[in-house]
TIVO-460730 format. One record per residue (C-alpha): residue in one letter; z, y, x; residue number from 1. Coordinates in Angstrom, 1 decimal. Layout:
% residues N
{residu A; zz Z; yy Y; xx X; num NUM};
...
END
This chain:
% residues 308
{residu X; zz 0.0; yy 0.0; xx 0.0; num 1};
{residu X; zz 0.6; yy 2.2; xx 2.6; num 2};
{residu X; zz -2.4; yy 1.4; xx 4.3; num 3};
{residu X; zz -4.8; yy 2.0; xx 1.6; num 4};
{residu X; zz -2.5; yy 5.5; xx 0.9; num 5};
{residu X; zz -3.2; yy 6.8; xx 4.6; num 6};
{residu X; zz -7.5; yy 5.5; xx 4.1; num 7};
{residu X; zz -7.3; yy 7.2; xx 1.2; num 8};
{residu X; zz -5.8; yy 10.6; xx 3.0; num 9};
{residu X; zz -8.1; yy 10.6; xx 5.3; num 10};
{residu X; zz -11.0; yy 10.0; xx 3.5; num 11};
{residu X; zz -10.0; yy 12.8; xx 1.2; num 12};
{residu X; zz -8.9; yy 14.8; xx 4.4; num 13};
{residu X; zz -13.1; yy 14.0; xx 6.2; num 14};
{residu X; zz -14.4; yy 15.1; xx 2.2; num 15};
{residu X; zz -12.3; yy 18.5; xx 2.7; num 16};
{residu X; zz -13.3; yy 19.4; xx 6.2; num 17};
{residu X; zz -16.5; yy 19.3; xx 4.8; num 18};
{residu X; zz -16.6; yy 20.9; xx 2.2; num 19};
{residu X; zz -15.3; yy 23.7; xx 4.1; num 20};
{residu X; zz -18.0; yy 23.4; xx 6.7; num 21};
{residu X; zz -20.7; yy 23.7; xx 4.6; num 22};
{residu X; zz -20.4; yy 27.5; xx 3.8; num 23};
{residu X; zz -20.6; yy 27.7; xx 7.8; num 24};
{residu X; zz -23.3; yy 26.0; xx 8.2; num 25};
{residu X; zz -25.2; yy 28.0; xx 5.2; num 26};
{residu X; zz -23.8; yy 31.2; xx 6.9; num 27};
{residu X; zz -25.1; yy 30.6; xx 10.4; num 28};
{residu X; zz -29.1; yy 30.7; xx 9.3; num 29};
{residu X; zz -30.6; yy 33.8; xx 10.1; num 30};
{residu X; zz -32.3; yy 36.5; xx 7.7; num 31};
{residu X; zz -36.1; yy 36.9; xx 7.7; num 32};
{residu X; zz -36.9; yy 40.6; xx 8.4; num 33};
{residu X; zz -40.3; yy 42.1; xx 7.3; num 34};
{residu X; zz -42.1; yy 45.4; xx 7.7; num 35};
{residu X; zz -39.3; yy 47.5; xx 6.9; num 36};
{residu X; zz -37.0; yy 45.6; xx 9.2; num 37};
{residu X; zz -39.4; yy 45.8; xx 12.2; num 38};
{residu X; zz -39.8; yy 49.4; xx 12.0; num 39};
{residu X; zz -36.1; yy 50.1; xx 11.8; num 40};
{residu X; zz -35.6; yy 47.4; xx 14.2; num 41};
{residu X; zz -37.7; yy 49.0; xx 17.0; num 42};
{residu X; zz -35.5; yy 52.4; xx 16.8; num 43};
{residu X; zz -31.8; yy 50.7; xx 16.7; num 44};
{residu X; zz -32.2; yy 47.4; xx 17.9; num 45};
{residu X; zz -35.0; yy 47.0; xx 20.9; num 46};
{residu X; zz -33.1; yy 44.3; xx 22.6; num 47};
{residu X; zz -31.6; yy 42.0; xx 20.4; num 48};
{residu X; zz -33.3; yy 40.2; xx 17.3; num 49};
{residu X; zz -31.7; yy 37.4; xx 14.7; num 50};
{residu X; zz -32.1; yy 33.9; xx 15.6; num 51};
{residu X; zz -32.9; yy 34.8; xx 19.4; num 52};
{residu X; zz -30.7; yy 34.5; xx 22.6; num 53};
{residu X; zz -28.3; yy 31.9; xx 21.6; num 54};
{residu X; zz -27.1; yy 31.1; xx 25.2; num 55};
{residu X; zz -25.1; yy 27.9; xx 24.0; num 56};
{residu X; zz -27.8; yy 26.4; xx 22.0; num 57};
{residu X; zz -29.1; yy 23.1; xx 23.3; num 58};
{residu X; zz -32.6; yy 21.7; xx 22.1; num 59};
{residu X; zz -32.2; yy 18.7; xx 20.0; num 60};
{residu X; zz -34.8; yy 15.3; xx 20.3; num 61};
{residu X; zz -36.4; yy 16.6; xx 17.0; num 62};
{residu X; zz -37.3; yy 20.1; xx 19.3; num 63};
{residu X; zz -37.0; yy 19.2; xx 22.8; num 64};
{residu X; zz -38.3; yy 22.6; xx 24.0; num 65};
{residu X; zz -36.8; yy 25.8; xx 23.9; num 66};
{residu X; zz -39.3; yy 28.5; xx 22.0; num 67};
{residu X; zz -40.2; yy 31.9; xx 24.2; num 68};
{residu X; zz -41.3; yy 34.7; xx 22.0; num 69};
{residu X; zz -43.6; yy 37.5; xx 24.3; num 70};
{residu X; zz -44.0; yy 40.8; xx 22.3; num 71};
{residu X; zz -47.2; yy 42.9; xx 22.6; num 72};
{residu X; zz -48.0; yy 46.4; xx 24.2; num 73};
{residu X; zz -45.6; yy 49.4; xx 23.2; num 74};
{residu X; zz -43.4; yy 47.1; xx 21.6; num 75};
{residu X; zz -40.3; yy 45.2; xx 22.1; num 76};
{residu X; zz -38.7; yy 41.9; xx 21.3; num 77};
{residu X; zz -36.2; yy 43.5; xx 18.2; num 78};
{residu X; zz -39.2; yy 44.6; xx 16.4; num 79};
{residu X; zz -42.1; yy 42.3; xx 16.7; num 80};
{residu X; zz -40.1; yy 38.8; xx 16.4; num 81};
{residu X; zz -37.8; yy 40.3; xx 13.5; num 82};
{residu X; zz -39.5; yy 36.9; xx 11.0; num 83};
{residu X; zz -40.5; yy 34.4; xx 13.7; num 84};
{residu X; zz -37.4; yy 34.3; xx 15.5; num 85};
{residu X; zz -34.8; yy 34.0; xx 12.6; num 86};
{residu X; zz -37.8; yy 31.2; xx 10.9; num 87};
{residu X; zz -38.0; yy 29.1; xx 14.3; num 88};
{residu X; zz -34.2; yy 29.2; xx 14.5; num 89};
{residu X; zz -33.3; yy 28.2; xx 10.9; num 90};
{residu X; zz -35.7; yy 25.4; xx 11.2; num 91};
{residu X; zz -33.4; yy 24.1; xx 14.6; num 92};
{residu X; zz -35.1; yy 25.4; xx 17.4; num 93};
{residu X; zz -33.6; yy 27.3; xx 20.6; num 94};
{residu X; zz -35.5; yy 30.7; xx 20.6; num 95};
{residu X; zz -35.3; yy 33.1; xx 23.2; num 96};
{residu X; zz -37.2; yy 36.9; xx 24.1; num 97};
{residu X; zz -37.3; yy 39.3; xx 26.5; num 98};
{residu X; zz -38.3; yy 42.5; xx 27.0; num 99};
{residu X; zz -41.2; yy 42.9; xx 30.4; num 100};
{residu X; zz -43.5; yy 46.1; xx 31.6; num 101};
{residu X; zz -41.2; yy 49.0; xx 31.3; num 102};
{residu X; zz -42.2; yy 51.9; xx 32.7; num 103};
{residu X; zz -41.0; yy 55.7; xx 32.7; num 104};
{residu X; zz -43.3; yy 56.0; xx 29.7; num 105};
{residu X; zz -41.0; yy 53.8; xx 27.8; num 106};
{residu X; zz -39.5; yy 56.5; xx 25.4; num 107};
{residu X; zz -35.8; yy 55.8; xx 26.9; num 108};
{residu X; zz -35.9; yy 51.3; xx 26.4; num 109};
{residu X; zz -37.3; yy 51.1; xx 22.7; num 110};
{residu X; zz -41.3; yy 51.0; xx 24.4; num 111};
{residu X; zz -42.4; yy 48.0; xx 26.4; num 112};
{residu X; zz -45.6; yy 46.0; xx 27.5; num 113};
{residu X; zz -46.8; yy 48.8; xx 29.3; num 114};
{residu X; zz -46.9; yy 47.9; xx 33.3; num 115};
{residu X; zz -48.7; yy 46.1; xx 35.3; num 116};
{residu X; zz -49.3; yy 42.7; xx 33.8; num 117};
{residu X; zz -49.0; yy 40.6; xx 37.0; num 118};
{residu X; zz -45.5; yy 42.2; xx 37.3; num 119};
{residu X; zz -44.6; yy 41.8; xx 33.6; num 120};
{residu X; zz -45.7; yy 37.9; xx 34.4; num 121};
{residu X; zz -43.1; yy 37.6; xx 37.6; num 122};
{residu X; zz -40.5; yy 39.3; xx 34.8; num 123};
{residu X; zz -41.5; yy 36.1; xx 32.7; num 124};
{residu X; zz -41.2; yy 33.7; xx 35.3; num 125};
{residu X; zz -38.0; yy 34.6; xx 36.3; num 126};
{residu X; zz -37.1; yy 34.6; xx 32.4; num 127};
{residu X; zz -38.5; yy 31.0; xx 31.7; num 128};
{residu X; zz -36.1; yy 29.8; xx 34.6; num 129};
{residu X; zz -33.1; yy 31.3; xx 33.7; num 130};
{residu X; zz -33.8; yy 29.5; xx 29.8; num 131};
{residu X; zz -34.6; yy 26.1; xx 31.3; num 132};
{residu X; zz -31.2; yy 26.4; xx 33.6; num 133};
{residu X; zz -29.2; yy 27.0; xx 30.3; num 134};
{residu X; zz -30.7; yy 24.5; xx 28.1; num 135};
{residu X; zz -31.2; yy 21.5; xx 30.3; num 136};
{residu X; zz -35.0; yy 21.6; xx 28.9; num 137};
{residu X; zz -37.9; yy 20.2; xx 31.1; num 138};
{residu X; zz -40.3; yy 23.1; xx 29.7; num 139};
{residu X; zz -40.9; yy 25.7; xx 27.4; num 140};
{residu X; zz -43.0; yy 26.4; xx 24.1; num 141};
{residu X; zz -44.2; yy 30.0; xx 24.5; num 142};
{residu X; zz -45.7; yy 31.9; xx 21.3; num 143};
{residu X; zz -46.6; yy 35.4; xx 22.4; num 144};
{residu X; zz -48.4; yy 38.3; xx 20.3; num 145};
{residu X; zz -50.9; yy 40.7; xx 21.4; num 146};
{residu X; zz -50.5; yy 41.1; xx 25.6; num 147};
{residu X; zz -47.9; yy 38.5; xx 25.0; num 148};
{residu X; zz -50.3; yy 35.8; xx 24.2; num 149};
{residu X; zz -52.4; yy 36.9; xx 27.3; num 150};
{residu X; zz -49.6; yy 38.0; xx 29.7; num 151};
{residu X; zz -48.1; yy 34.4; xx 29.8; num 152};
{residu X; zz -51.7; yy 33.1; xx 31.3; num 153};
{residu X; zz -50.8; yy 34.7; xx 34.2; num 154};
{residu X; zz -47.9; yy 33.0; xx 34.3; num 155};
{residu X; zz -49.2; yy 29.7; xx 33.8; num 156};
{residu X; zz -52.1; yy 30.0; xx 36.1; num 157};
{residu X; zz -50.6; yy 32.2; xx 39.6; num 158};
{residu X; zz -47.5; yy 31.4; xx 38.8; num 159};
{residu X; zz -46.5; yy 27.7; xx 38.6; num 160};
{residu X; zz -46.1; yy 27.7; xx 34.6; num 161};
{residu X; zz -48.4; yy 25.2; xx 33.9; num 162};
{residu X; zz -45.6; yy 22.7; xx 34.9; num 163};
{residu X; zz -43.1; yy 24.9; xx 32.9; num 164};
{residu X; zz -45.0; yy 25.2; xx 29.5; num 165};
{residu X; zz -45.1; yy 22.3; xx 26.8; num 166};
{residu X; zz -47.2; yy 24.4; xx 24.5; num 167};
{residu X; zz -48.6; yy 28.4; xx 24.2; num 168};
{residu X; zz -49.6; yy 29.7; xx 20.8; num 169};
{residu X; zz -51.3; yy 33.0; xx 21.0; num 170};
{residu X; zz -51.4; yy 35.5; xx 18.1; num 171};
{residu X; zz -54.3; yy 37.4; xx 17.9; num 172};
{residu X; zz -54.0; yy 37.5; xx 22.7; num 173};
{residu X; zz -55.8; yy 40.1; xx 24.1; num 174};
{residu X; zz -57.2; yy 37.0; xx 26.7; num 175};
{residu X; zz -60.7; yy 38.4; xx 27.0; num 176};
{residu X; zz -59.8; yy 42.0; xx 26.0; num 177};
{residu X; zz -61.1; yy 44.1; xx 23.6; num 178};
{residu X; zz -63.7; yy 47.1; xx 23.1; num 179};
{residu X; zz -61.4; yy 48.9; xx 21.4; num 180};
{residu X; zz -63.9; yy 49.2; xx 18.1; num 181};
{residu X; zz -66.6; yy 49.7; xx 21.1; num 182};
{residu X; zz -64.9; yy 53.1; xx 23.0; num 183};
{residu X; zz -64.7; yy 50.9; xx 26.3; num 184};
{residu X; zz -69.0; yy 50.3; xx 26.5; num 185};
{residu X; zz -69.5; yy 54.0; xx 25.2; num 186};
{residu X; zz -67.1; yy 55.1; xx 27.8; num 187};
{residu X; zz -68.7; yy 52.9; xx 30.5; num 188};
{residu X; zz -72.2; yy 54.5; xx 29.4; num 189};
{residu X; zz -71.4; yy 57.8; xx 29.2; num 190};
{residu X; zz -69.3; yy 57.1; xx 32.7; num 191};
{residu X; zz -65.8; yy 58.9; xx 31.7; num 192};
{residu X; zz -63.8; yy 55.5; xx 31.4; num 193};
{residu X; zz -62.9; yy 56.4; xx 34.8; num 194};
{residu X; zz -61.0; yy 59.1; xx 33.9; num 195};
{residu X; zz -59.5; yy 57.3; xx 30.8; num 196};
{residu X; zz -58.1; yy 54.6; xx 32.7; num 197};
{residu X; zz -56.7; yy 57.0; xx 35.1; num 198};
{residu X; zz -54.7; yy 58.9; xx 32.4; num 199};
{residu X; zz -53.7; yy 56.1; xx 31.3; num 200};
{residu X; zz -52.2; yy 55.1; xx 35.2; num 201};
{residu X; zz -51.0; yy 58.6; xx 35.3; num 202};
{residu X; zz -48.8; yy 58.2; xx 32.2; num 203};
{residu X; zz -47.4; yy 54.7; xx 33.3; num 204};
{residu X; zz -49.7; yy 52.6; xx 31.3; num 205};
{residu X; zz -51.6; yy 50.6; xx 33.3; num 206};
{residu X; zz -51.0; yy 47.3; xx 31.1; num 207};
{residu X; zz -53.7; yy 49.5; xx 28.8; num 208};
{residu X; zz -56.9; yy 49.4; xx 30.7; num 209};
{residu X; zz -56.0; yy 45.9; xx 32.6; num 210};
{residu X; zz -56.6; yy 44.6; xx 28.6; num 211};
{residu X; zz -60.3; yy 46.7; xx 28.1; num 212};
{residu X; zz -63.1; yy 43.7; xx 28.4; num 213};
{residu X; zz -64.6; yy 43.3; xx 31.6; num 214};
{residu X; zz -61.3; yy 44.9; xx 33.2; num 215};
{residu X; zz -60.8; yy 43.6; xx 36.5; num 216};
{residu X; zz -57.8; yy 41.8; xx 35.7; num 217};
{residu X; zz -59.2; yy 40.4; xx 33.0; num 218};
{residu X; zz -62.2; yy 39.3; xx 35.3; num 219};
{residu X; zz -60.1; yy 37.9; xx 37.9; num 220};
{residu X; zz -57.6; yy 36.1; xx 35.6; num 221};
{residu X; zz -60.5; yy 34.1; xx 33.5; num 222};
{residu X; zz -63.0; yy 33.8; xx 36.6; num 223};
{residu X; zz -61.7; yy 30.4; xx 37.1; num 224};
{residu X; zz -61.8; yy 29.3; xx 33.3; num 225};
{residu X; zz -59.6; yy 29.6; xx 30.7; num 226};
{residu X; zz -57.3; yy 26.8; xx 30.6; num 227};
{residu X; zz -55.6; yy 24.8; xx 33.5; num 228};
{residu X; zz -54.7; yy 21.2; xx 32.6; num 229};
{residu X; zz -51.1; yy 20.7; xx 31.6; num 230};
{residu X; zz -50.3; yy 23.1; xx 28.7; num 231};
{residu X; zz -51.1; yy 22.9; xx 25.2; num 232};
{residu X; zz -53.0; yy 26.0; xx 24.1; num 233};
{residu X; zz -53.3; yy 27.2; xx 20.1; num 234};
{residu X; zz -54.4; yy 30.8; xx 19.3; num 235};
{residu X; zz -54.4; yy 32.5; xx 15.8; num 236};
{residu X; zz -56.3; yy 35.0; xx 15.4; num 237};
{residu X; zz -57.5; yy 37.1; xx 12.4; num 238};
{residu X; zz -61.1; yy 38.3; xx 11.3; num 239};
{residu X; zz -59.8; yy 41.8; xx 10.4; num 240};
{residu X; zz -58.4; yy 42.4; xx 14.0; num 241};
{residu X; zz -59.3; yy 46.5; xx 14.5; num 242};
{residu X; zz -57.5; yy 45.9; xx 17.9; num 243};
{residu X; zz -59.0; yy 43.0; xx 20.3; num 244};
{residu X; zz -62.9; yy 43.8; xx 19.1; num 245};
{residu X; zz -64.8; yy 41.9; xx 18.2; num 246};
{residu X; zz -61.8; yy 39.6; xx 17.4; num 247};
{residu X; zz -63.8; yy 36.4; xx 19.2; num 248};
{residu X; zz -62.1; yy 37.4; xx 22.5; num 249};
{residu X; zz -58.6; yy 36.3; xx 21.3; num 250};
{residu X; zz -60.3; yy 32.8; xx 21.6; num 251};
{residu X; zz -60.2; yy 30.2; xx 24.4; num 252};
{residu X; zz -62.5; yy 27.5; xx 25.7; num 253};
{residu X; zz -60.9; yy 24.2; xx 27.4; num 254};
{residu X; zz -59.8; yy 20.9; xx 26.5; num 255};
{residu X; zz -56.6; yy 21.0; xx 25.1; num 256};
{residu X; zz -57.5; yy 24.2; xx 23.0; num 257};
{residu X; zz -57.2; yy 24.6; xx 19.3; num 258};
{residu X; zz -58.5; yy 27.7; xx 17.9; num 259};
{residu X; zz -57.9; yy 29.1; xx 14.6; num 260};
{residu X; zz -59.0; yy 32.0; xx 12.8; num 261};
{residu X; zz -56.8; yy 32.7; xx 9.6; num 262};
{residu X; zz -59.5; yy 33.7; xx 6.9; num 263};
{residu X; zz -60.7; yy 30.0; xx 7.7; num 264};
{residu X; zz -58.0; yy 28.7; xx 5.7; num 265};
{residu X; zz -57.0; yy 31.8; xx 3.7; num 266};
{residu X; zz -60.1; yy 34.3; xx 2.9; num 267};
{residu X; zz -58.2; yy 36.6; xx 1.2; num 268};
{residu X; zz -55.5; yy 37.2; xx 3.9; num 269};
{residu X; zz -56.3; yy 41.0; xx 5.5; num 270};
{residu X; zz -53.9; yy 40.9; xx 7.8; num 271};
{residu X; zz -54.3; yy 43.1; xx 10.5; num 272};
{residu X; zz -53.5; yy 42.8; xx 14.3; num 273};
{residu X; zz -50.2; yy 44.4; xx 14.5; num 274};
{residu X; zz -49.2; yy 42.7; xx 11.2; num 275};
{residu X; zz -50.0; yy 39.5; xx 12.7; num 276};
{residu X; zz -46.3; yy 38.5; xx 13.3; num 277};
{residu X; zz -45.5; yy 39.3; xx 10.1; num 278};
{residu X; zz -48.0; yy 37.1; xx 8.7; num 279};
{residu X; zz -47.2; yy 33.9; xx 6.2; num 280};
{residu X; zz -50.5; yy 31.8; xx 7.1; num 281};
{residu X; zz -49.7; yy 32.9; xx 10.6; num 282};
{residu X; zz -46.2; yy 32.0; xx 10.8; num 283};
{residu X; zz -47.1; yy 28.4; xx 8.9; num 284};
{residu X; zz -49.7; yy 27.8; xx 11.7; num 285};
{residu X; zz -47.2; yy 28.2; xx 14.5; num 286};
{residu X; zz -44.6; yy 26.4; xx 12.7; num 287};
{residu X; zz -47.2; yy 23.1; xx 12.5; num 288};
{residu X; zz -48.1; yy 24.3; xx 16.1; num 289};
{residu X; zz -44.8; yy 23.6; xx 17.4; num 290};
{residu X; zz -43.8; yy 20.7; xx 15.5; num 291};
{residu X; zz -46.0; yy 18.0; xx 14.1; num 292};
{residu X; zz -49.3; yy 19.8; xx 14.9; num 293};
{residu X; zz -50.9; yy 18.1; xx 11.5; num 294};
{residu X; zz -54.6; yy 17.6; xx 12.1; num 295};
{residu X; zz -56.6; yy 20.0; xx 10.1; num 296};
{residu X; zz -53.4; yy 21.9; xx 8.9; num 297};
{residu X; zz -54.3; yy 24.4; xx 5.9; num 298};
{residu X; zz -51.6; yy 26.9; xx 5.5; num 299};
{residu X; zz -50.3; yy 27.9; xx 1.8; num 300};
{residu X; zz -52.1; yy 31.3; xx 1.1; num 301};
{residu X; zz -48.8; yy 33.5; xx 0.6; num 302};
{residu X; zz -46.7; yy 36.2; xx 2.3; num 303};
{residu X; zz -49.7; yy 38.3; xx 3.6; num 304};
{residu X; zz -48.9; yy 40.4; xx 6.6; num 305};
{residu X; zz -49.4; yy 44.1; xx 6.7; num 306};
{residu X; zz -53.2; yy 45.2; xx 6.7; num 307};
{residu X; zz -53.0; yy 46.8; xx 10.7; num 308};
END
C-alpha cells in the first residue's frame, strides 16, 4: 500500500512538473516581426534580433547545423532577419548573425554591408569559427540576403569555407552584380562611372561598386566558376528584383546548384528585393532548403513580402 501511495505521488508529482513546464516551453518561441518591426528594428535594435545568438543552444540530430544569417548592404542583422531568425529558431534550429563592412559611413552602428567585401568575408570567417567552437557543430548552413548571399562566396572559395559550409541559400545574392536598372553600362558609355565609383570610395562605400556587373571583384571572384565542390548552394530570387538587374544574375551554374525564381511557383507574388526576407514563399523555400529539401517543393502562395 505504501508502495503504490509513493508511485502514485510521483507520477502525480512528473504530471505536475509538467504541466508547469509547458507555459515555458510556449513562452520561449520567438515572435515573427514584419515590415513595421524591421523598420523600427533598424533604429533601436541594430545588433540583436529574436531567435538569434543563443550562445548555449546546441544543434539537435534533427538540425545538426547551426544556421548563419548574412544581411545585405546598408543594413544590419536587427532589421533584415526580424522573420527568418525567430521562424528558423521556433522550428529548433541554432541561429546566429553578425553585423560585417562597417565603415565611418555607418550613420553611428545602425548602417552595415558597406566595406570592402574581402574584408567583410575575413569578418565572417572569423564569425563562422567562433559558432562552430560553441556549438560543437562540424559546419554551418548559411542563408544570406542581398551582399550577404554573395559575400559568403568569398568566404567559401579564398577562405577555406567550403569545408565549413553544409548548405548556402542566397536571397535574391548580388553573385553576378547588377546594372542597377542599366546606370552601370550608361555610365560605362558615357565614361563617368569612374567618377561614380570613386564617390562612392570617397564616402566609405566601396562594397557599392565591388557589386556593379563586370566589377572587378565580381570578375575575379567568378573567374574560376561559380561553385566549388563541397557546399550545397540554393538561391531565391524574384522576377520583380528592381535591384540585382536583370534579376538572372542572382543565379548560379554548378553541380550541386538549385535555382529558384519565386513567380515559378507563385505568379502573383511582387515581392520586391528588399522585401525578399520578409517574403512567405521565400521564407517556405528556405525552410524546405534547410531541412528536407523536398524535390520539386511548391510553396503555399501567402504572406507576400513588401513590393521593394
Amino acid at each position: 500500500m505504501v508502495k503504490r501511495t509513493i508511485s502514485r505521488g510521483l507520477v502525480a508529482g512528473v504530471a505536475a512538473l509538467a504541466l508547469t513546464a509547458a507555459p515555458a516551453r510556449a513562452a520561449s518561441r520567438y515572435p515573427v516581426g514584419d515590415l513595421k518591426t524591421a523598420v523600427t528594428s533598424f533604429f533601436v535594435s541594430p545588433d540583436a534580433v529574436a531567435g538569434a545568438n543563443d550562445w548555449s543552444c546546441r544543434p539537435s540530430r534533427a538540425h545538426p547545423y547551426p544556421v548563419m544569417l548574412v544581411h545585405g548592404t546598408t543594413s544590419n542583422l536587427g532589421s533584415a532577419w526580424v522573420a527568418l531568425a525567430a521562424t528558423l529558431a521556433n522550428a529548433g534550429y541554432c541561429v546566429y548573425a553578425f553585423n560585417y563592412g562597417e565603415t565611418y559611413s555607418s550613420l553611428f552602428g545602425h548602417l552595415y554591408g558597406l566595406g570592402e567585401i574581402a574584408r567583410s568575408a575575413a569578418t565572417m570567417s572569423a564569425f563562422v569559427d567562433r559558432v562552430l567552437a560553441a556549438t560543437g557543430a562540424a559546419k554551418v548552413d548559411v542563408v544570406g540576403h542581398s551582399q550577404g548571399g554573395m559575400m559568403p562566396n568569398h568566404y567559401i572559395k579564398r577562405l577555406g569555407g567550403a569545408a565549413k559550409v553544409h548548405t548556402m541559400v542566397g536571397l535574391a545574392p548580388t553573385n553576378h552584380g547588377t546594372t542597377l536598372g542599366g546606370l552601370v553600362d550608361l555610365g560605362r558609355t558615357l565614361r563617368v562611372l569612374w567618377l561614380v565609383n570613386g564617390a562612392y570610395t570617397l564616402i566609405g562605400a566601396p562594397a557599392e561598386t565591388e557589386q556593379e556587373e563586370g566589377s572587378p571583384f565580381q570578375t575575379a571572384l567568378f573567374a574560376d566558376g561559380d561553385t566549388v565542390p563541397g557546399p550545397r548552394y540554393v538561391v531565391i530570387a524574384g522576377s520583380h528584383d528592381g535591384t540585382v538587374t536583370p534579376y538572372t544574375n542572382s543565379l548560379l551554374e554548378g553541380a550541386d546548384v538549385t535555382d529558384i525564381v519565386l513567380q515559378d511557383q507563385c505568379p502573383g507574388d511582387a515581392v520586391g528585393h528588399v522585401g525578399l526576407s520578409l517574403d512567405g514563399p521565400a521564407i517556405q523555400n528556405v525552410l524546405n532548403s534547410l531541412g528536407p529539401a523536398t524535390p520539386h517543393f511548391r510553396a503555399d502562395c501567402t504572406g507576400y513580402g513588401p513590393e521593394f
